[in-house]
VEXNUDO-136408 format. One line per 3 residues: number of its first residue (from 0); their letters; for each residue z, y, x of N, C-alpha, C. Coordinates in steps of 0.05 Angstrom, whole numbers, plus 32768, in hexadecimal, padded with zeros to 4 digits. Layout:
N
NUM> A> Z/Y/X/Z/Y/X/Z/Y/X; ...
This chain:
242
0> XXX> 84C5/7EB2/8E83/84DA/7EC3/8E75/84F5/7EB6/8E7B; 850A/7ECF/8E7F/8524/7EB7/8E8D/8530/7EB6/8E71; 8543/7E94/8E79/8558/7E96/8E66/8561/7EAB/8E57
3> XXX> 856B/7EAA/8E47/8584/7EC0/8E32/859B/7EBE/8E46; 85AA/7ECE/8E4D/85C7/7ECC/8E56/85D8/7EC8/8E41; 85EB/7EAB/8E4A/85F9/7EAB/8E32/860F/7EC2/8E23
6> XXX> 8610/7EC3/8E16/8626/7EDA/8E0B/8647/7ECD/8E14; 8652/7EEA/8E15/866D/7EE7/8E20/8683/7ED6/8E14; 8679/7ED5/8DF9/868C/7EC7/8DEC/8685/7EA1/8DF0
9> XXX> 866F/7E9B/8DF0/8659/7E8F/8DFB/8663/7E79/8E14; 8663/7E91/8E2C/866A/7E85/8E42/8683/7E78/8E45; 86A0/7E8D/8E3F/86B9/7E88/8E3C/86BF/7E69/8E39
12> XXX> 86CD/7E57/8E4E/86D5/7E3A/8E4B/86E4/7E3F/8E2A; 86E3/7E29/8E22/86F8/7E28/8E12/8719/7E1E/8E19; 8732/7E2A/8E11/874A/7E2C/8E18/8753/7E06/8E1B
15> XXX> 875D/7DFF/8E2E/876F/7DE0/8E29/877E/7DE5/8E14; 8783/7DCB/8E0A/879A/7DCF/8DF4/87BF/7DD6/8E04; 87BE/7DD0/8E1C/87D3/7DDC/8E29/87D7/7DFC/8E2B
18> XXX> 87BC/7E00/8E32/87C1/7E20/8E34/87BB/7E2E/8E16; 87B5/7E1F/8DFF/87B5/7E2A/8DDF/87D6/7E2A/8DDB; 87E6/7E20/8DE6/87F9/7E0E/8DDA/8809/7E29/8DEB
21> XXX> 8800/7E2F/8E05/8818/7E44/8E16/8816/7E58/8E0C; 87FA/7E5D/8DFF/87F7/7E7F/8DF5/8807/7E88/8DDD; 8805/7E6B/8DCF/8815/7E6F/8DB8/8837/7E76/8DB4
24> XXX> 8837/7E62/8DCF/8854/7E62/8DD6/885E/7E80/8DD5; 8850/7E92/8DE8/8853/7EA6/8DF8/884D/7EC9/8DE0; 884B/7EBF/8DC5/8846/7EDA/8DAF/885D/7EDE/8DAC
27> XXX> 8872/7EE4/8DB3/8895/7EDF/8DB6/88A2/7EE4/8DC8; 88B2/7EF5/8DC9/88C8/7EF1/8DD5/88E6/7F02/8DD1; 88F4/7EFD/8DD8/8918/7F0D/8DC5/8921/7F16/8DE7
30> XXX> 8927/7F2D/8DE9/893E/7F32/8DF1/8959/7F26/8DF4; 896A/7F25/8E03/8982/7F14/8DFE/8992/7F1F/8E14; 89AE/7F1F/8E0B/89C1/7F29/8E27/89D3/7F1C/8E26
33> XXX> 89EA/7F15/8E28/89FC/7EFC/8E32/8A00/7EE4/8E16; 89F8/7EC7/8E23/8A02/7EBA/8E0A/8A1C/7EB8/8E0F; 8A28/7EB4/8E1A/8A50/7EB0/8E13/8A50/7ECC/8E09
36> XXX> 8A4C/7EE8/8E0A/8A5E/7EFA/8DF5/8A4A/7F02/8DE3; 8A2D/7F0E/8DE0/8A1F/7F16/8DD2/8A17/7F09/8DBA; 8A2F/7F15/8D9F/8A26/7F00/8D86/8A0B/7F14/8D77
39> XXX> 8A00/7F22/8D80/89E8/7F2E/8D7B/89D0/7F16/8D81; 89CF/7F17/8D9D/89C1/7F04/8DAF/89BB/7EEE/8D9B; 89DA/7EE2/8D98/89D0/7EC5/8D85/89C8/7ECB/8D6E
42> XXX> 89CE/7EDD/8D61/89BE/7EE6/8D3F/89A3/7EE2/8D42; 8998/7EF4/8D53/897D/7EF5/8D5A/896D/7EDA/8D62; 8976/7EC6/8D79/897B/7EB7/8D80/8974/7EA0/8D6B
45> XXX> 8981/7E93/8D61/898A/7E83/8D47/8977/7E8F/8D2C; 896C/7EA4/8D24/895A/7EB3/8D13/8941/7EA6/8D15; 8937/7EAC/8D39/891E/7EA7/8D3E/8917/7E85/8D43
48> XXX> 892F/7E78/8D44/8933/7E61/8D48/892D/7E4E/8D29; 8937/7E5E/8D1C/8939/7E4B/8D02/8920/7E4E/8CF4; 8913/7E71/8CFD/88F8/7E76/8CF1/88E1/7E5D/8CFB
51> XXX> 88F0/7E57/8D11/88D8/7E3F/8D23/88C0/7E50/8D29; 88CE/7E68/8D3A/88BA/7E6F/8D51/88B6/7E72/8D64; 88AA/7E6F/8D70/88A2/7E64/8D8F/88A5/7E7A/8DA0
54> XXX> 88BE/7E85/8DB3/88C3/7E97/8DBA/88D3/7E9F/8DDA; 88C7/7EAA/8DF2/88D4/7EAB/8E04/88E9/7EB8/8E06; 8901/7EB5/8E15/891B/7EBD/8E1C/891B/7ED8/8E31
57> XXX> 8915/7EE8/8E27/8926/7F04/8E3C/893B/7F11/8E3F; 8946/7F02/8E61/8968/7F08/8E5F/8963/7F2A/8E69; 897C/7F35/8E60/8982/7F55/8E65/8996/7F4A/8E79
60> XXX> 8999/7F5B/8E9A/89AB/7F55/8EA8/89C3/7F65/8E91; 89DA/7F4E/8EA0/89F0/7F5A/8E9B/89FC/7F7B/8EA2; 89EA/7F7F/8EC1/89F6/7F97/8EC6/89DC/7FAD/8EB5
63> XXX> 89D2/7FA9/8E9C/89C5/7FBB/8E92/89D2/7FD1/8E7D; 89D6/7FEC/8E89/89E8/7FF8/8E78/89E9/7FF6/8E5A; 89CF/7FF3/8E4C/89CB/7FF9/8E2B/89DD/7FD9/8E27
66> XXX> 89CA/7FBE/8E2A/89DC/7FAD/8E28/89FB/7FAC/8E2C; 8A0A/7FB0/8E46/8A26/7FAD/8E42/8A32/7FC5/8E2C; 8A24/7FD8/8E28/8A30/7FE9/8E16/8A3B/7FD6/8DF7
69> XXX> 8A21/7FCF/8DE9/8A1D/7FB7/8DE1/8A30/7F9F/8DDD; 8A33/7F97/8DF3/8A4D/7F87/8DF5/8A67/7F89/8DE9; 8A69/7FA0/8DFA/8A86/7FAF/8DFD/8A80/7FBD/8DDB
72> XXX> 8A76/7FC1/8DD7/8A79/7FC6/8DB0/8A78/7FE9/8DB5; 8A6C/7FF6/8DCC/8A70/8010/8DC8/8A57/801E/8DC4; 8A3F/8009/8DB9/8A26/8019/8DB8/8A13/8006/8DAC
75> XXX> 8A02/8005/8D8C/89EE/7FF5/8D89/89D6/7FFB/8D9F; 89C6/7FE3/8DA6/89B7/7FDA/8DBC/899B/7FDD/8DA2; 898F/7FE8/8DB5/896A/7FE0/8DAD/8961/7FD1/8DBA
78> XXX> 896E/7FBD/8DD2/8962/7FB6/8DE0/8965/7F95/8DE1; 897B/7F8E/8DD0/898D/7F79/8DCB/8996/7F73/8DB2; 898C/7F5F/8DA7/896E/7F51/8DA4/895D/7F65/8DA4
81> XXX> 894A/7F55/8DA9/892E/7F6E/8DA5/8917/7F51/8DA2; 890F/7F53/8D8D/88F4/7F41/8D87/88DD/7F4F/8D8E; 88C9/7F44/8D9D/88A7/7F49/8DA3/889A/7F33/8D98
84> XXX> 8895/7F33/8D80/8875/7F27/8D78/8861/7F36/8D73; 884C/7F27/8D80/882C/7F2B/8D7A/882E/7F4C/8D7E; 8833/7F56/8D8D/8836/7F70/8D9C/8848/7F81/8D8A
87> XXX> 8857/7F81/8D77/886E/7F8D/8D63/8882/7F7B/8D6E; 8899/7FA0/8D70/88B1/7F92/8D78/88C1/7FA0/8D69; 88DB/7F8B/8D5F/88EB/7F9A/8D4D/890D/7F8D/8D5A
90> XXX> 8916/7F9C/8D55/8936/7F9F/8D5C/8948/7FA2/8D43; 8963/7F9C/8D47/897A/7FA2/8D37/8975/7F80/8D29; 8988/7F79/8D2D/898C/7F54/8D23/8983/7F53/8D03
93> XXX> 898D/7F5B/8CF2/897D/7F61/8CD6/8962/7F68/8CD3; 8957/7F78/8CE1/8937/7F78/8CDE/892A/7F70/8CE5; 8936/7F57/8CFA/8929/7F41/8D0A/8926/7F32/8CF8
96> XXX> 8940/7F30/8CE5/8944/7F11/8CCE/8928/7F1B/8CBD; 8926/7F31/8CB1/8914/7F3D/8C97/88F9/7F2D/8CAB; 88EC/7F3C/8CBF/88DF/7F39/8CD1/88D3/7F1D/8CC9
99> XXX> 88EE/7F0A/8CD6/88DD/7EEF/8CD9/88DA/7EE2/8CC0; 88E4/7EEA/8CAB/88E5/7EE4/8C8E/88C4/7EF1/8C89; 88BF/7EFC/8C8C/88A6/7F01/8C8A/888E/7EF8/8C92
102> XXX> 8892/7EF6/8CB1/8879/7EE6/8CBB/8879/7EC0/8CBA; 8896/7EBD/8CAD/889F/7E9B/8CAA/88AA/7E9A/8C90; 889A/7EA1/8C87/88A7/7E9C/8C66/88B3/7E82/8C5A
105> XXX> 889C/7E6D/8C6C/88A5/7E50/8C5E/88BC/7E4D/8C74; 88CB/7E59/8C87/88E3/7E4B/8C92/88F6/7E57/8C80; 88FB/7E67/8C65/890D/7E59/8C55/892C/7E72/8C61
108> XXX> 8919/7E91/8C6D/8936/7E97/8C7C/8944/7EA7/8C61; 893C/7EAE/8C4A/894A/7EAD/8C3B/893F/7E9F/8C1D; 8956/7E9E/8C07/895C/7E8B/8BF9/893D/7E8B/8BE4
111> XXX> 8932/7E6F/8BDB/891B/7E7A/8BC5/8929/7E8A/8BAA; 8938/7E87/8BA9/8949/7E94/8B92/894C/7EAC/8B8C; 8945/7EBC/8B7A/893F/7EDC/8B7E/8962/7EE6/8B7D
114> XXX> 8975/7EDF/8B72/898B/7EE1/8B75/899F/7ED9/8B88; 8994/7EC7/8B97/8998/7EBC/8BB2/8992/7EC6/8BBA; 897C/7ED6/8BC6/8970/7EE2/8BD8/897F/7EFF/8BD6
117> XXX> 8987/7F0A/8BC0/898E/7F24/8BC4/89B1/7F1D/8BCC; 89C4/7F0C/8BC6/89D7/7F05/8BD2/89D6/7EF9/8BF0; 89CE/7EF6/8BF5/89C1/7EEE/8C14/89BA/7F0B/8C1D
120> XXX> 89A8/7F1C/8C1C/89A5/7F2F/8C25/89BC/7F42/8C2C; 89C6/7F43/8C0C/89E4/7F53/8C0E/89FA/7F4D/8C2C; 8A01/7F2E/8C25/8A17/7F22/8C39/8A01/7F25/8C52
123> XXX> 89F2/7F28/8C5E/89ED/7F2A/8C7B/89E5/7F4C/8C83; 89E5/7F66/8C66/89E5/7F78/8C75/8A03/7F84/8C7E; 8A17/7F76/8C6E/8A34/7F75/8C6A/8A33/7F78/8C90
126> XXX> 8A2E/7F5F/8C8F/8A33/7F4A/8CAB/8A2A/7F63/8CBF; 8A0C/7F69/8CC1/89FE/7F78/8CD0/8A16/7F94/8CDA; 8A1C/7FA4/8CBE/8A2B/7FBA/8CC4/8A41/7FBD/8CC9
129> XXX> 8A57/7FA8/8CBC/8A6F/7FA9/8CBF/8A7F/7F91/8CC7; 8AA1/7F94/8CC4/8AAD/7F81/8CDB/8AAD/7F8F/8CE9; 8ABB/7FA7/8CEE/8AB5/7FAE/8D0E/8ACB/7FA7/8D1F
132> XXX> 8AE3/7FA4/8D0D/8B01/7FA1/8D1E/8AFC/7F82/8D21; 8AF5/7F6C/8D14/8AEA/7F5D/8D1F/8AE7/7F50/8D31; 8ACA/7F63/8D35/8ABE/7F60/8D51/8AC9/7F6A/8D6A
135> XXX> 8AE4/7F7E/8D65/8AEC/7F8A/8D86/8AFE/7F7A/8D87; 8B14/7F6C/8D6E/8B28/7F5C/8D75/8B27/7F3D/8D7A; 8B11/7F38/8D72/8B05/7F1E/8D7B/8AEC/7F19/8D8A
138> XXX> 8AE4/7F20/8D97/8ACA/7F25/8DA9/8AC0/7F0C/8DAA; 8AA4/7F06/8DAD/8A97/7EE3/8DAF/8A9A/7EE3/8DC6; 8AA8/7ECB/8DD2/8AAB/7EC0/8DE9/8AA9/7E9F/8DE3
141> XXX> 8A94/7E98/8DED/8A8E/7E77/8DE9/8A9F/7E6A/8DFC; 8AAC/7E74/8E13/8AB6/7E5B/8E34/8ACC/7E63/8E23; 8ADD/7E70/8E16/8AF3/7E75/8E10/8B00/7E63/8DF5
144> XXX> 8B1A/7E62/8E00/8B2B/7E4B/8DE8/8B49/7E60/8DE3; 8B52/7E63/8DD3/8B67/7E6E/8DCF/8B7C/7E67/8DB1; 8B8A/7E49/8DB4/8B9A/7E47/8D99/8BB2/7E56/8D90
147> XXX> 8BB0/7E4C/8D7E/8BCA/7E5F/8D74/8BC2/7E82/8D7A; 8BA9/7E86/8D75/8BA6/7EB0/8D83/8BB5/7EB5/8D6B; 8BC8/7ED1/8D6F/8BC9/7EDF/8D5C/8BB9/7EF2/8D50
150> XXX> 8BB7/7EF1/8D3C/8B9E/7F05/8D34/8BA0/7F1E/8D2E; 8B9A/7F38/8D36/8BA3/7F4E/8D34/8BA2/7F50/8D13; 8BAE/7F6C/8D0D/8BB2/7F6D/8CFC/8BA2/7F7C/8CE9
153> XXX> 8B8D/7F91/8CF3/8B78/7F97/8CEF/8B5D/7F81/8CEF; 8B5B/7F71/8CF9/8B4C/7F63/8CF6/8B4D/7F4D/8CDE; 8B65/7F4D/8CCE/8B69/7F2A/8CBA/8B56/7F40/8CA5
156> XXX> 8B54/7F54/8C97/8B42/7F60/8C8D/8B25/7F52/8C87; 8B1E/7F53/8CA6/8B08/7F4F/8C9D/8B04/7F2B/8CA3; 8B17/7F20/8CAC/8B0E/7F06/8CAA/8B13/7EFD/8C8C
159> XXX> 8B32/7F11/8C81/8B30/7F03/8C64/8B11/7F09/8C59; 8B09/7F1D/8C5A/8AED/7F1E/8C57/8AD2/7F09/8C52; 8ACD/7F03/8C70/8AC2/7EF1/8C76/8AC8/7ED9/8C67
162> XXX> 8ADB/7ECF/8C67/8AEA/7EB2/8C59/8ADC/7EB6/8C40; 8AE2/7ECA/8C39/8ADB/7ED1/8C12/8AB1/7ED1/8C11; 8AA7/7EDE/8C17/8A8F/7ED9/8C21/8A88/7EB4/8C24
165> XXX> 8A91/7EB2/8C39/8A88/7E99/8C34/8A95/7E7D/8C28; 8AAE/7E85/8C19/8ABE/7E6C/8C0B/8AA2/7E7B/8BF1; 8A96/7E95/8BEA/8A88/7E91/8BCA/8A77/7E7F/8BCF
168> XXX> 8A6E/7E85/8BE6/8A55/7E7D/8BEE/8A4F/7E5E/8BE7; 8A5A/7E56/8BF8/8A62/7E3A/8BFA/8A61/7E28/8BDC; 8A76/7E37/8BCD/8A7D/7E33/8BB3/8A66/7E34/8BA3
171> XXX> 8A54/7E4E/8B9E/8A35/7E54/8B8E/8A24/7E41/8B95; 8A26/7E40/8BB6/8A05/7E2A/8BAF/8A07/7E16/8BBC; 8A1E/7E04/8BC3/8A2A/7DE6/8BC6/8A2F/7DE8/8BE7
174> XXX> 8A25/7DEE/8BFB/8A1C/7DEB/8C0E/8A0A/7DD9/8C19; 8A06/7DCD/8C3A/8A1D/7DD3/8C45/8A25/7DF2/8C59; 8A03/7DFA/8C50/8A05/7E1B/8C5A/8A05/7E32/8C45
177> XXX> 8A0A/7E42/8C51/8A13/7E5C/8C39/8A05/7E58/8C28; 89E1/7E56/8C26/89D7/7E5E/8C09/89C5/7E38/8C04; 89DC/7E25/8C0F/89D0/7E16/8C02/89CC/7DF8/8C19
180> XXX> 89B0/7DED/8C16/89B3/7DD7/8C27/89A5/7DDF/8C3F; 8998/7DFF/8C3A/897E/7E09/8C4E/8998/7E1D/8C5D; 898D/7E17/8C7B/8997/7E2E/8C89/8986/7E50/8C7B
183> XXX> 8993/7E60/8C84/8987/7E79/8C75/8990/7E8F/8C94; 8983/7EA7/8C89/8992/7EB6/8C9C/89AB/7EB7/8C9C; 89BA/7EB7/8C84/89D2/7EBD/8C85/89DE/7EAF/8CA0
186> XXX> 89DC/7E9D/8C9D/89EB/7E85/8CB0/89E7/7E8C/8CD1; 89CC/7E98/8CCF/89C6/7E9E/8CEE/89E2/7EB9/8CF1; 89E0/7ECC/8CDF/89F5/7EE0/8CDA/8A11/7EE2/8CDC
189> XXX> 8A0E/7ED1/8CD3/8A32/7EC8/8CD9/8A36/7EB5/8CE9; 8A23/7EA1/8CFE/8A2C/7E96/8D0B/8A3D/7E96/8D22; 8A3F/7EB1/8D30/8A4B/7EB6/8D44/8A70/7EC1/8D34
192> XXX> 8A71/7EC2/8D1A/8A8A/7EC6/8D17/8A9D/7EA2/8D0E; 8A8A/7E92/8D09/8A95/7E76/8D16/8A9F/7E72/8D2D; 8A8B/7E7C/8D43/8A94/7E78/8D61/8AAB/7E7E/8D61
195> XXX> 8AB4/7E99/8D5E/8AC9/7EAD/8D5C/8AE3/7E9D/8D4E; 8AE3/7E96/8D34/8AED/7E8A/8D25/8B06/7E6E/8D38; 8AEB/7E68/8D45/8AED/7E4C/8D52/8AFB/7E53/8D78
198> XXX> 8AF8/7E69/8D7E/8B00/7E6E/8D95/8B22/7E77/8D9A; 8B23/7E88/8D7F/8B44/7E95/8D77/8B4C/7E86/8D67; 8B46/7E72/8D55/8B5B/7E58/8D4D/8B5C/7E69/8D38
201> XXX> 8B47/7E77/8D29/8B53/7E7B/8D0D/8B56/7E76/8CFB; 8B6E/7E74/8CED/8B76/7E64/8CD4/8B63/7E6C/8CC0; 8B55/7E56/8CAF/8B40/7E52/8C9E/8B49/7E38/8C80
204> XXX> 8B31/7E4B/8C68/8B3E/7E32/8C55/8B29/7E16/8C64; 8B32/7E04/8C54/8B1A/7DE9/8C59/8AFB/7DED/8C57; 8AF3/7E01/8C3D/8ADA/7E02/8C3C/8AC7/7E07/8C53
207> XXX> 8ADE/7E24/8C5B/8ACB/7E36/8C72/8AD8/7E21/8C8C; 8AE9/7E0F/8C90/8AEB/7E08/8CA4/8AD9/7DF5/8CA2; 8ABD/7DE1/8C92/8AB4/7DD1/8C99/8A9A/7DE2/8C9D
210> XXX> 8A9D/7DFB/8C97/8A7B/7E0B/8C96/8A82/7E15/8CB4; 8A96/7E19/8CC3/8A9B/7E1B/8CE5/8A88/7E02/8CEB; 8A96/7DEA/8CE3/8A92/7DD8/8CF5/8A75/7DD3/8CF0
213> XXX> 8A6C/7DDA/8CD5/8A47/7DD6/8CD2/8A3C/7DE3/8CE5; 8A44/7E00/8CE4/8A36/7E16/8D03/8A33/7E0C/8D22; 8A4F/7E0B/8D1F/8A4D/7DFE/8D3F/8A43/7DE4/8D46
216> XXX> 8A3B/7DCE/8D27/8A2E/7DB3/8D3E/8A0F/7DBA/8D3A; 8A05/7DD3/8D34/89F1/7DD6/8D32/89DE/7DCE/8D54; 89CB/7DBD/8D53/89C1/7DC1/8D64/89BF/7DD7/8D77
219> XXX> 89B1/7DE1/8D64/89AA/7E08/8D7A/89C0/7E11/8D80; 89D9/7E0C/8D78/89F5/7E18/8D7D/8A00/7E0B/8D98; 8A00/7DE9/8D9B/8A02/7DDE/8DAD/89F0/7DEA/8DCB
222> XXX> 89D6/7DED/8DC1/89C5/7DF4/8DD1/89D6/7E11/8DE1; 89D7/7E23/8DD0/89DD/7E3E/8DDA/89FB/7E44/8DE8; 8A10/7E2B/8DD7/8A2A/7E2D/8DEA/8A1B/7E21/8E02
225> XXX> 8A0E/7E0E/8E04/8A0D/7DFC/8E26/8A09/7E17/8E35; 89E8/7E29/8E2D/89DD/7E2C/8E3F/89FF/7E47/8E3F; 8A0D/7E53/8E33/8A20/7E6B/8E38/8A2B/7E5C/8E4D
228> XXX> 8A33/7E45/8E46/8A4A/7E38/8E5C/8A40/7E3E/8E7B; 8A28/7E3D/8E7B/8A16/7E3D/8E97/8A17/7E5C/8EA6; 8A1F/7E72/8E92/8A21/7E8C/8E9D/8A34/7E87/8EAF
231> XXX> 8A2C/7E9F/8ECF/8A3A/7E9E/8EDE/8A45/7EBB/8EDB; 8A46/7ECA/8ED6/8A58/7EE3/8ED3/8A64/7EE4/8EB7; 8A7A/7EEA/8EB5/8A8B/7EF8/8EAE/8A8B/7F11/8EA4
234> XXX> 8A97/7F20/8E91/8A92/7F3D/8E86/8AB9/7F46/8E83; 8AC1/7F48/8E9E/8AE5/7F4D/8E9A/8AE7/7F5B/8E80; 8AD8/7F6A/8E79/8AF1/7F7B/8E58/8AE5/7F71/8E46
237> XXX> 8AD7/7F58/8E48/8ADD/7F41/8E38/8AE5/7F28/8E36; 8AF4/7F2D/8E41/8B02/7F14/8E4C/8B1D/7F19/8E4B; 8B29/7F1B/8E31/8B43/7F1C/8E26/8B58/7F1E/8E38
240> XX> 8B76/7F27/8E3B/8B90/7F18/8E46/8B94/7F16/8E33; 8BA2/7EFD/8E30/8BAC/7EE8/8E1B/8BD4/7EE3/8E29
């Protein structure tokens, strides 16, 4: 009588711990289109970073129409960020945050505090929708330095804004980040308007000028200006005359 054939599950080697370790790597990955101007990019970016998940990098060429639309501020992108886990993919930088708040609960992306948490929500759908003058009169450009900018005049609006936002912030729950000693989403949210902050020389009280300087020595911030610095193109109608 012959052997039994072993069953399929049976036969199958079992995985190295190298290749357990790649698969895992590989349930992930973001979308991304320029790091020197795309402050979407880094929301997303910095979100999935802080959730501590393990996630590959897909660049959108620059010459991809939806992306530069995107850029240039004349069209929201589905395509930029765009998160794929575990075969669900979700888009728009806020539903990425909800997203990974969900599947990483213990990374803490918003506050344990039920009143924290709903002020945190509030200030980053703020963030998500509005600012728009903002964003066309100050565009994120990381290679770029500009002192003394003047600041349009439509735009002090919403930085007085911003300031107020995060001088409460600061103030309510000590820092040295918005809701406390934990990074939160918020922080991923507003981080690209530090950049900004920090690129046009804008005048700031002390509080929010040491919550700049918290953003930018952030590791992952360091990380993400190097690798911008390394872009070899250029996007001319963003790239100011000064």
């Amino acid at each position: 009588m012959p052997a039994p054939k072993p069953s399929a599950k049976a036969a199958a080697p079992a995985k190295a711990p190298a290749a357990r370790k790649k698969a895992a790597a590989a349930v992930a990955s973001l979308t991304l289109s320029s790091k020197n101007y795309s402050s979407w990019s880094l929301r997303g970016w910095l979100l999935a970073r802080f959730a501590g998940l393990a996630f590959d990098e897909v660049m959108v060429s620059p010459d991809d129409a939806d992306a530069r639309k995107e850029l240039l501020l004349l069209a929201p992108s589905i395509r930029v960020p765009c998160l794929t886990h575990e075969g669900i993919k979700v888009w728009n930088t806020l539903a990425i945050a909800h997203y990974l708040d969900e599947v990483r609960p213990e990374a803490g992306l918003l506050p344990a505090d039920r009143v924290a948490r709903a002020h945190c929500r509030s200030v980053c759908g703020e963030m998500n929708s509005g600012f728009a003058n903002l964003r066309s009169a100050l565009p994120m450009n990381l290679k770029a330095r500009h002192p003394g900018y003047k600041i349009w005049a439509g735009a002090q609006p919403d930085i007085d804004r911003i300031v107020e936002i995060w001088t409460e912030c600061l103030a309510t729950y000590g820092g040295p980040w918005l809701f406390g000693k934990h990074r939160t989403m918020a922080d991923a949210m507003f981080a690209p308007v530090a950049t900004r902050f920090f690129t046009y020389d804008v005048k700031l009280n002390k509080p929010c000028i040491t919550y700049c300087q918290t953003v930018m020595a952030m590791p992952e911030m360091q990380e993400w200006i190097a690798a911008a610095r390394l872009e070899p193109d250029d996007i001319e109608e963003l790239d100011m005359d000064f």
